[in-house]
Biotite code that builds the C-alpha atoms (Angstrom):
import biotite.structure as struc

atoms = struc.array([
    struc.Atom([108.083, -6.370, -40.171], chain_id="A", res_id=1, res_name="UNK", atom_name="CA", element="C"),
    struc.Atom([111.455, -5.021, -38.471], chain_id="A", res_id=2, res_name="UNK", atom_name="CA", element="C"),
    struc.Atom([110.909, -1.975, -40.704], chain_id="A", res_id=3, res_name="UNK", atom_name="CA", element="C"),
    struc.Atom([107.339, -1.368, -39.877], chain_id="A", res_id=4, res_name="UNK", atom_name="CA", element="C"),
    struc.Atom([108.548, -0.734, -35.870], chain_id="A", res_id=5, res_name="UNK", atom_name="CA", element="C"),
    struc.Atom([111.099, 2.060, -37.419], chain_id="A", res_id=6, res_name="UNK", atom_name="CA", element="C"),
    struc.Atom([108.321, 3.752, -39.793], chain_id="A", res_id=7, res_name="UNK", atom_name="CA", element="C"),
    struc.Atom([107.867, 6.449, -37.509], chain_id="A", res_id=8, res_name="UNK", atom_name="CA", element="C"),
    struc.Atom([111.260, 7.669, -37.560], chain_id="A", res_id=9, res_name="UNK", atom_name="CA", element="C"),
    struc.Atom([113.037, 10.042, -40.007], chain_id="A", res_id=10, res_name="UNK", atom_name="CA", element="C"),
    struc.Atom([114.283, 8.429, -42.756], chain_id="A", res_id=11, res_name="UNK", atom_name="CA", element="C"),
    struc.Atom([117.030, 11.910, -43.232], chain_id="A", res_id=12, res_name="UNK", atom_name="CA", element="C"),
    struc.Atom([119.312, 13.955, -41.325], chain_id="A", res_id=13, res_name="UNK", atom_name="CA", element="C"),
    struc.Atom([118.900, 17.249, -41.013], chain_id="A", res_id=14, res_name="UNK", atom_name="CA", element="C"),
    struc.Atom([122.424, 19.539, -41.929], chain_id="A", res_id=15, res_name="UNK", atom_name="CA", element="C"),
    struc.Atom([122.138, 21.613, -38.442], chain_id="A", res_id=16, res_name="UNK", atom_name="CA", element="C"),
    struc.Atom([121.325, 18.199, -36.422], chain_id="A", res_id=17, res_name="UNK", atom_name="CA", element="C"),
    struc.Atom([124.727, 16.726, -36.535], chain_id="A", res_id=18, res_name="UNK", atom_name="CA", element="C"),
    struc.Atom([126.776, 20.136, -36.123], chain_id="A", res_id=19, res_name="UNK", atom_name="CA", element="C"),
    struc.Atom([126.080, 20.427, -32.398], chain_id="A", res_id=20, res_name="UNK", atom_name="CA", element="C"),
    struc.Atom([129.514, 19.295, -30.913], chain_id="A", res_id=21, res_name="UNK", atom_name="CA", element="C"),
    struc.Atom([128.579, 16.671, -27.882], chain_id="A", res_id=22, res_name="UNK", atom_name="CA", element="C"),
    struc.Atom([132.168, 15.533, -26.911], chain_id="A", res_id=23, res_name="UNK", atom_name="CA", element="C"),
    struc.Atom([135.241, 17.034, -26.957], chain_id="A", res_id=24, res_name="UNK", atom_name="CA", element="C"),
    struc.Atom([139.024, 15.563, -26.864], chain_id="A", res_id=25, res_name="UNK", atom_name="CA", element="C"),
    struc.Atom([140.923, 17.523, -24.639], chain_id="A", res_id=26, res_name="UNK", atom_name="CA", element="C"),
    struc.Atom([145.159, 17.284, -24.849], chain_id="A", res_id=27, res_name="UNK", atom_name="CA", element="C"),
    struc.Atom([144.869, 17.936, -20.816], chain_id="A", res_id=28, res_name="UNK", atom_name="CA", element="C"),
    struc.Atom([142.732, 16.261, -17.929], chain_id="A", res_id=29, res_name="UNK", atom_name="CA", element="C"),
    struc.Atom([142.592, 17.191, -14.302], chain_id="A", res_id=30, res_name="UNK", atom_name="CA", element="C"),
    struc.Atom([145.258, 15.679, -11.601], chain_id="A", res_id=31, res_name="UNK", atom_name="CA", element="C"),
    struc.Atom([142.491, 13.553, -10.069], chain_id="A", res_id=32, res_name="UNK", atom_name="CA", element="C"),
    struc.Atom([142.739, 11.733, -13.033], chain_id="A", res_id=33, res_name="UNK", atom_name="CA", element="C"),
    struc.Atom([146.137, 11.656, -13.141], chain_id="A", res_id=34, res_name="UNK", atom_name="CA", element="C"),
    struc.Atom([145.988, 10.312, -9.890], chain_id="A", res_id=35, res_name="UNK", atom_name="CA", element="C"),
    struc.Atom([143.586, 7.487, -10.983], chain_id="A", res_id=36, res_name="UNK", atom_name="CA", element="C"),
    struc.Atom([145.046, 6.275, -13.816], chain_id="A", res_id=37, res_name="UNK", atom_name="CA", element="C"),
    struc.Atom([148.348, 5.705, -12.125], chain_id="A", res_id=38, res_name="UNK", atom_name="CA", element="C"),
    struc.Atom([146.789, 3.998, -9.321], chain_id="A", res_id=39, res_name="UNK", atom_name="CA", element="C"),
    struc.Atom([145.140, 1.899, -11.873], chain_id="A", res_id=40, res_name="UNK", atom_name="CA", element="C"),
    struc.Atom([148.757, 1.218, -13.903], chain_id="A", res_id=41, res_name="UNK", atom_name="CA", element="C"),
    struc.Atom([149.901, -0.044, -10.793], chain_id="A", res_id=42, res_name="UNK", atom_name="CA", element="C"),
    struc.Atom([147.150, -2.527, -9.359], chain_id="A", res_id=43, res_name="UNK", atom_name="CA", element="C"),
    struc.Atom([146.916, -3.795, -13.042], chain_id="A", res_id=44, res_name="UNK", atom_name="CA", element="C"),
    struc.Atom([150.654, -3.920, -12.898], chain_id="A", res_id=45, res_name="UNK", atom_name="CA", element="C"),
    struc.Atom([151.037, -6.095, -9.377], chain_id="A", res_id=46, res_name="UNK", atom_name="CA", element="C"),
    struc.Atom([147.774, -8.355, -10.504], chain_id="A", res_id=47, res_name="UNK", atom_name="CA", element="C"),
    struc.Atom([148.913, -11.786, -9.826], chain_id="A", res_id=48, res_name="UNK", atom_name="CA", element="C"),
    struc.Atom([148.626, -13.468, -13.038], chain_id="A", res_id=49, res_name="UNK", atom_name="CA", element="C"),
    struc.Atom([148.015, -17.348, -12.719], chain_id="A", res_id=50, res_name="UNK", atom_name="CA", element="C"),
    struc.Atom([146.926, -20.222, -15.152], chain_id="A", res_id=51, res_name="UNK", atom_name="CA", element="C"),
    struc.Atom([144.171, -21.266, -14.692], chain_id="A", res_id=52, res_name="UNK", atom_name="CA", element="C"),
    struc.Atom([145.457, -25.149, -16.163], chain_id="A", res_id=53, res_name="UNK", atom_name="CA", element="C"),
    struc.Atom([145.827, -27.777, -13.401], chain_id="A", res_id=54, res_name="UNK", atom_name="CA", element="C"),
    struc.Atom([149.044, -28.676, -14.596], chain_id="A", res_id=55, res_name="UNK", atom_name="CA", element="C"),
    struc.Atom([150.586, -26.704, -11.810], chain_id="A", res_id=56, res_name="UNK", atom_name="CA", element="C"),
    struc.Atom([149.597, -29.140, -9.194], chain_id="A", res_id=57, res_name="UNK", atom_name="CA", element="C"),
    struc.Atom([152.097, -31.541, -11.610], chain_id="A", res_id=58, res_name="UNK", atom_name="CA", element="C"),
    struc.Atom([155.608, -32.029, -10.622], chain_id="A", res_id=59, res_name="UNK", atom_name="CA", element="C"),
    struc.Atom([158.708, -30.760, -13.569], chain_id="A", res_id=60, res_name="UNK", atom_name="CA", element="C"),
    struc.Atom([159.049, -34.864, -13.674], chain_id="A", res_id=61, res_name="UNK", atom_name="CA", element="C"),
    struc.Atom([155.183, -35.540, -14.893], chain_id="A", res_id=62, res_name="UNK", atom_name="CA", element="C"),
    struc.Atom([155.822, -32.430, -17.256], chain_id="A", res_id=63, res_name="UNK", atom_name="CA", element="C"),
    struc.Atom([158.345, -33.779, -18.843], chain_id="A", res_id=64, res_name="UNK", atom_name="CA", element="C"),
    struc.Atom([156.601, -37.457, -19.239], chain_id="A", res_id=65, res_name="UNK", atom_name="CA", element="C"),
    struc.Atom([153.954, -35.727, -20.834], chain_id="A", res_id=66, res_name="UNK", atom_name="CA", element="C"),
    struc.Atom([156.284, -33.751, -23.372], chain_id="A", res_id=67, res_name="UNK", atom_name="CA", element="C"),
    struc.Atom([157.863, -37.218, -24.038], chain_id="A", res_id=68, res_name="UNK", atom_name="CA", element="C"),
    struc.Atom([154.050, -38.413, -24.503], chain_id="A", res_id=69, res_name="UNK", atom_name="CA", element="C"),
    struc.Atom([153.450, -35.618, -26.635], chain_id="A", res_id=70, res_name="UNK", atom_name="CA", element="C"),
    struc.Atom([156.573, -35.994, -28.850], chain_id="A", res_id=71, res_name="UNK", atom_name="CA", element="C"),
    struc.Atom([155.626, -40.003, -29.246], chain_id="A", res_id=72, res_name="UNK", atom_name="CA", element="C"),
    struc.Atom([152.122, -39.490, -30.855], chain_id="A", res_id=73, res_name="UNK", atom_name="CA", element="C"),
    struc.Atom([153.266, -36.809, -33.351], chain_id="A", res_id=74, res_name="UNK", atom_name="CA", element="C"),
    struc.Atom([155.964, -39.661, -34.458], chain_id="A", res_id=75, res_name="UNK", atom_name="CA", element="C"),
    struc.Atom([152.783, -41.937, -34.397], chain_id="A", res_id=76, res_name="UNK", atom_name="CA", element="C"),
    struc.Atom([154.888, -44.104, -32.035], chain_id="A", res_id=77, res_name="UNK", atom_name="CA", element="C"),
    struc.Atom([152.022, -45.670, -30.104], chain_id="A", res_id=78, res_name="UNK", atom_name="CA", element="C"),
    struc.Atom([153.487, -49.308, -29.665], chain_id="A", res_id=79, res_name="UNK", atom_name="CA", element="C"),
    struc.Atom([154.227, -51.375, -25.974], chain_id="A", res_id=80, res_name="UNK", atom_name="CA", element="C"),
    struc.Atom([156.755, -47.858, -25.008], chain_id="A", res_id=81, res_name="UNK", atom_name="CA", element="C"),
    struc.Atom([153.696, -45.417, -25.427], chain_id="A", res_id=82, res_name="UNK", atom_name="CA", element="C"),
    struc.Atom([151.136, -47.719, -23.577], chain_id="A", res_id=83, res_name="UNK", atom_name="CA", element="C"),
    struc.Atom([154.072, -48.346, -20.230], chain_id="A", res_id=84, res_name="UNK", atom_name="CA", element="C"),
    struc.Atom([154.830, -44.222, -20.528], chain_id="A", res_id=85, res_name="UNK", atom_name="CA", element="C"),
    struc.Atom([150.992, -43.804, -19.804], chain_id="A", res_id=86, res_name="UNK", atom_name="CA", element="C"),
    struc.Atom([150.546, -46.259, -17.059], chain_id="A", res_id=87, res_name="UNK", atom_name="CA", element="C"),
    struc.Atom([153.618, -44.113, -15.512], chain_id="A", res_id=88, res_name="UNK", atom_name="CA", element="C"),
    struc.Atom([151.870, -41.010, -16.321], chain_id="A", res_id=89, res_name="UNK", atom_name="CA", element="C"),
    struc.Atom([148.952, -42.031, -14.377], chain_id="A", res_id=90, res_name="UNK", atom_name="CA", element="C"),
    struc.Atom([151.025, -43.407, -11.973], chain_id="A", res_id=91, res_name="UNK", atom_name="CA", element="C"),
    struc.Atom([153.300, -39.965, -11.172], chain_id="A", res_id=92, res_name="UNK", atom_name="CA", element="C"),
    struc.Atom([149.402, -37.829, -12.267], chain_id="A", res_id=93, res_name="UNK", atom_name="CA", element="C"),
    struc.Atom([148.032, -39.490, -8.843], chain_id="A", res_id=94, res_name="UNK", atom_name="CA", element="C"),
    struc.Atom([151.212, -39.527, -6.346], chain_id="A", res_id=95, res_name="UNK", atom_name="CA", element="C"),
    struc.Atom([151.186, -35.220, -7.651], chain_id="A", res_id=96, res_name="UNK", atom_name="CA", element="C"),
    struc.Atom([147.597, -34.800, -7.221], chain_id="A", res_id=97, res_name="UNK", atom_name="CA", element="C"),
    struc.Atom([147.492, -36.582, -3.846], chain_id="A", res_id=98, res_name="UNK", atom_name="CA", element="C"),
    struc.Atom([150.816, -34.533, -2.510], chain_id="A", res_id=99, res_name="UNK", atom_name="CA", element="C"),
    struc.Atom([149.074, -31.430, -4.155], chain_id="A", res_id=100, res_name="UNK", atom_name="CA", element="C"),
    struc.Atom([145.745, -32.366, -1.705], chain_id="A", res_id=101, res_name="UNK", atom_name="CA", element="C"),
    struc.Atom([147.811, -32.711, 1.575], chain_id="A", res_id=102, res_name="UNK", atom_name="CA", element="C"),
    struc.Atom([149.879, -29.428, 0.974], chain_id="A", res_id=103, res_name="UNK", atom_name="CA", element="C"),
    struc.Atom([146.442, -28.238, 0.588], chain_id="A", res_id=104, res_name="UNK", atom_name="CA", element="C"),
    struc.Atom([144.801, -29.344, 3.884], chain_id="A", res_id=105, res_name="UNK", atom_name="CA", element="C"),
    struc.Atom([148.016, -28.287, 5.707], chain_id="A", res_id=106, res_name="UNK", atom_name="CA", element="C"),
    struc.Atom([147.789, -24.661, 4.553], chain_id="A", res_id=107, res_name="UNK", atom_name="CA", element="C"),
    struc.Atom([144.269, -24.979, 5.311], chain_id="A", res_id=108, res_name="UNK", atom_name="CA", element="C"),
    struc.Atom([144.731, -26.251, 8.554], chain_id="A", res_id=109, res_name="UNK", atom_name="CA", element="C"),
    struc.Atom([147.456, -23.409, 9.498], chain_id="A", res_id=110, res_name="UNK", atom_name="CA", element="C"),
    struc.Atom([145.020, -20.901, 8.225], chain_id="A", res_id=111, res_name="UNK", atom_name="CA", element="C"),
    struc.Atom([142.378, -22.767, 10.921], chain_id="A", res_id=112, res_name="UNK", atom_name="CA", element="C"),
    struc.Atom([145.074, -22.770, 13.906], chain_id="A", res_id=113, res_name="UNK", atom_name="CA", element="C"),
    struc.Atom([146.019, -18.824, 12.995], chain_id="A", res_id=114, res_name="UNK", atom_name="CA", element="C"),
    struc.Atom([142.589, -17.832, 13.490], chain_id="A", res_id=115, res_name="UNK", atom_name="CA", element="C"),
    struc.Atom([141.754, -20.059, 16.079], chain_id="A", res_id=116, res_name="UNK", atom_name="CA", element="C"),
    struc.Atom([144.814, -18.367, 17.915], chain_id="A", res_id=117, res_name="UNK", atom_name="CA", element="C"),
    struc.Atom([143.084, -14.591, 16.978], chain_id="A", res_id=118, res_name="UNK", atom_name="CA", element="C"),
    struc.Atom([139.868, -15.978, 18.734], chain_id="A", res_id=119, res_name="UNK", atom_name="CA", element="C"),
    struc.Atom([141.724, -16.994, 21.595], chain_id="A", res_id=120, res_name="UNK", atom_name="CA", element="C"),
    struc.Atom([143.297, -13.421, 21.994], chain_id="A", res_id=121, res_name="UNK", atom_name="CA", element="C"),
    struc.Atom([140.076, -11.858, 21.935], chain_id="A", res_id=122, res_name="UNK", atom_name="CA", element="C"),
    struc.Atom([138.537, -13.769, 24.589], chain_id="A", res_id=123, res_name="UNK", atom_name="CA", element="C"),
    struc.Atom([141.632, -13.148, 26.791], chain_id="A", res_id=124, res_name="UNK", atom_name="CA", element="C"),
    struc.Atom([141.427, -9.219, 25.732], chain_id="A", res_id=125, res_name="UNK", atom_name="CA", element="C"),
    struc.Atom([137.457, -9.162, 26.258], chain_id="A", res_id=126, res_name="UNK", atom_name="CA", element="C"),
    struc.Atom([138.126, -11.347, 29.718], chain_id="A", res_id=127, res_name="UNK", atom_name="CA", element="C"),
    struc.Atom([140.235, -8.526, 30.907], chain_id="A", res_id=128, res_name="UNK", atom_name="CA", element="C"),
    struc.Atom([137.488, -5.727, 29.307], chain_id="A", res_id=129, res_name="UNK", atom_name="CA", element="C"),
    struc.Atom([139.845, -4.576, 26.904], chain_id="A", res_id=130, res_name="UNK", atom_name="CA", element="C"),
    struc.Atom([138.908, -3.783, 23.045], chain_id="A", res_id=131, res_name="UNK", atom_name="CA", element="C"),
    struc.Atom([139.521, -7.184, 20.889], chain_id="A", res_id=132, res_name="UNK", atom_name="CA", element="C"),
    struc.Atom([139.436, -5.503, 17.503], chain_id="A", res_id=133, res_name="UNK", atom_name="CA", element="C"),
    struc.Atom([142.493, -5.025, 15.237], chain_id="A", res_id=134, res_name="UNK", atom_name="CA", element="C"),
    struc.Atom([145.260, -7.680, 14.122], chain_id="A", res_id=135, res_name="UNK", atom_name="CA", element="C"),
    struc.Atom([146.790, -10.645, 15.452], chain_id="A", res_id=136, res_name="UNK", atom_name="CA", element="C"),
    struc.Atom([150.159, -8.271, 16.742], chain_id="A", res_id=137, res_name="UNK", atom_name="CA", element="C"),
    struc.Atom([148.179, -5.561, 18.065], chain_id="A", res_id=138, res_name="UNK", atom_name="CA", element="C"),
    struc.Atom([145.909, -7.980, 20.017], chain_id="A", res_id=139, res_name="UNK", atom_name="CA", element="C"),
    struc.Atom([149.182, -9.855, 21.203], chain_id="A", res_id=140, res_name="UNK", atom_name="CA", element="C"),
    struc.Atom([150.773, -6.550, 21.934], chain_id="A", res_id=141, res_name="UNK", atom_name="CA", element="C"),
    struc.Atom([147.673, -5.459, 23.875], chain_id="A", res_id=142, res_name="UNK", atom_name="CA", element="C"),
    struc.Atom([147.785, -8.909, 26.046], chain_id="A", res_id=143, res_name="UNK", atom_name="CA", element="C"),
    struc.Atom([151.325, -8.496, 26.686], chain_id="A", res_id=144, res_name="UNK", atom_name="CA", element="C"),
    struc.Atom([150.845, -4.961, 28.260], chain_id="A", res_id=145, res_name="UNK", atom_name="CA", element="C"),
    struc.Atom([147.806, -6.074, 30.292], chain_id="A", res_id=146, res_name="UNK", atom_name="CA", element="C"),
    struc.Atom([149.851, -9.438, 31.531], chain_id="A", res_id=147, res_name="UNK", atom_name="CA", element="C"),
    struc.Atom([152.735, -6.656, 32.104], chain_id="A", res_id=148, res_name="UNK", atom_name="CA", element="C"),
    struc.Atom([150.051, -4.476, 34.350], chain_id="A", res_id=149, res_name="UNK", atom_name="CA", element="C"),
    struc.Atom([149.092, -7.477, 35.952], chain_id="A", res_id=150, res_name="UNK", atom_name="CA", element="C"),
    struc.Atom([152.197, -8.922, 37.056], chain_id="A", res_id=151, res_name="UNK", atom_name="CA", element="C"),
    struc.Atom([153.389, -5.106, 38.287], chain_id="A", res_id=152, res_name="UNK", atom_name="CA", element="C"),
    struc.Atom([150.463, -5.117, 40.450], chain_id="A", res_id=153, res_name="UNK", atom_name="CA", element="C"),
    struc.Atom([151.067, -7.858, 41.844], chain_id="A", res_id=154, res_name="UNK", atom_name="CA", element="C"),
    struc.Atom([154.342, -7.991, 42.613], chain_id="A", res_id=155, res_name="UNK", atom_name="CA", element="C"),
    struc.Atom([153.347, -4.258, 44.258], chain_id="A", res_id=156, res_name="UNK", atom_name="CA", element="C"),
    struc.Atom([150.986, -6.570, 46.373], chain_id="A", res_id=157, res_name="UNK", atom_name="CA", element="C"),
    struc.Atom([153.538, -8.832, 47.167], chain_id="A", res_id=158, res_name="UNK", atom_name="CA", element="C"),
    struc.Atom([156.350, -5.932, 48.645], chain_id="A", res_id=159, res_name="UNK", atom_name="CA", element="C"),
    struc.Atom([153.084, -4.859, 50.895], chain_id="A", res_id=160, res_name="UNK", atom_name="CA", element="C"),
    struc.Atom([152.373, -7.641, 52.262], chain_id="A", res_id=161, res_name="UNK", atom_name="CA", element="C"),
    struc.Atom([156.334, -8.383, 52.982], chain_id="A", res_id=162, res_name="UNK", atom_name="CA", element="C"),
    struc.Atom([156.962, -5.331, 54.518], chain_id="A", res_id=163, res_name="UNK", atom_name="CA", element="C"),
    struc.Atom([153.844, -5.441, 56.850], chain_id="A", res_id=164, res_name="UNK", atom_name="CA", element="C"),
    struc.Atom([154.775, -9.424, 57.911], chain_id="A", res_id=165, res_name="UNK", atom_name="CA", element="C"),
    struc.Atom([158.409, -7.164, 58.688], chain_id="A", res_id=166, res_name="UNK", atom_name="CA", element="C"),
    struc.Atom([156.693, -4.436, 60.260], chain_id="A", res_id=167, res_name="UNK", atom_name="CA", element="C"),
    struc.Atom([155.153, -7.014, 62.212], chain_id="A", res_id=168, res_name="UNK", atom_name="CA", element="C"),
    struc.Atom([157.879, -8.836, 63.617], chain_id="A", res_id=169, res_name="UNK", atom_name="CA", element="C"),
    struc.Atom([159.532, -5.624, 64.940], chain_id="A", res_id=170, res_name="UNK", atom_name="CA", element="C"),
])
């Protein structure tokens, strides 16, 4: 049945189909390239590589229970020691899990007060009708100059207003 699709096709090869060159290797190739494939070498070279196992949210401690644990069942050694080294497994599993959770929600809550601090900025910037785009130091460096404006002005205000009160008293 798969045949009878194919049946309309030429069962040979003619000698002048296949001589027709498509694709050639060439020893050379352009500097673009060049230029990409060292840009790719590097960002494959600085890719983070992580595992992907949960066992780095366990302490070096649990680790090493679990090597013990390990080392126990290939001896077959699954008596009243193996049973106590798992209860302290689970035990020492939790407590790392638990600390892993709160380091977790701290970084997470950092993240929170770092961008609620950008938002801030930008209300202060847009307050004072200046742009509020870029990074958290520009912004701040942007504030700083208009609170610097600000405070020049009116200290300006200030020496007017003493030296007309002095004026005045002559």
């Amino acid at each position: 049945m798969i045949l009878g699709r194919f049946s309309h096709l030429p069962t040979t090869v003619e000698d002048d189909e296949g001589s027709e060159v498509v694709f050639e290797l060439v020893d050379t190739y352009d500097a673009d390239s060049d230029i990409y494939y060292r840009k790719l070498r590097k960002c494959r070279a600085r890719a983070k590589k992580y595992s992907r196992s949960p066992r780095y949210r366990l302490s070096l401690e649990t680790l090493a229970l679990l090597r013990r644990r390990r080392a126990m069942i290939a001896f077959h050694d699954t008596g009243v020691k193996y049973k106590l080294l798992c209860k302290e497994i689970r035990k020492k599993m939790k407590e790392d899990y638990d600390k892993f959770r709160t380091k977790r929600l701290a970084q997470k809550r950092s993240i929170d007060k770092a961008w609620d601090e950008v938002a801030e900025l930008r209300q202060e910037l847009m307050a004072r009708d200046l742009e509020a785009k870029g990074v958290k130091s520009v912004l701040c460096s942007r504030l700083q100059e208009a609170l610097d404006k600000e405070k020049a002005q009116e200290e300006g205000k200030e020496m007017e207003v003493r030296v007309y009160f002095q004026t005045a008293a002559l």
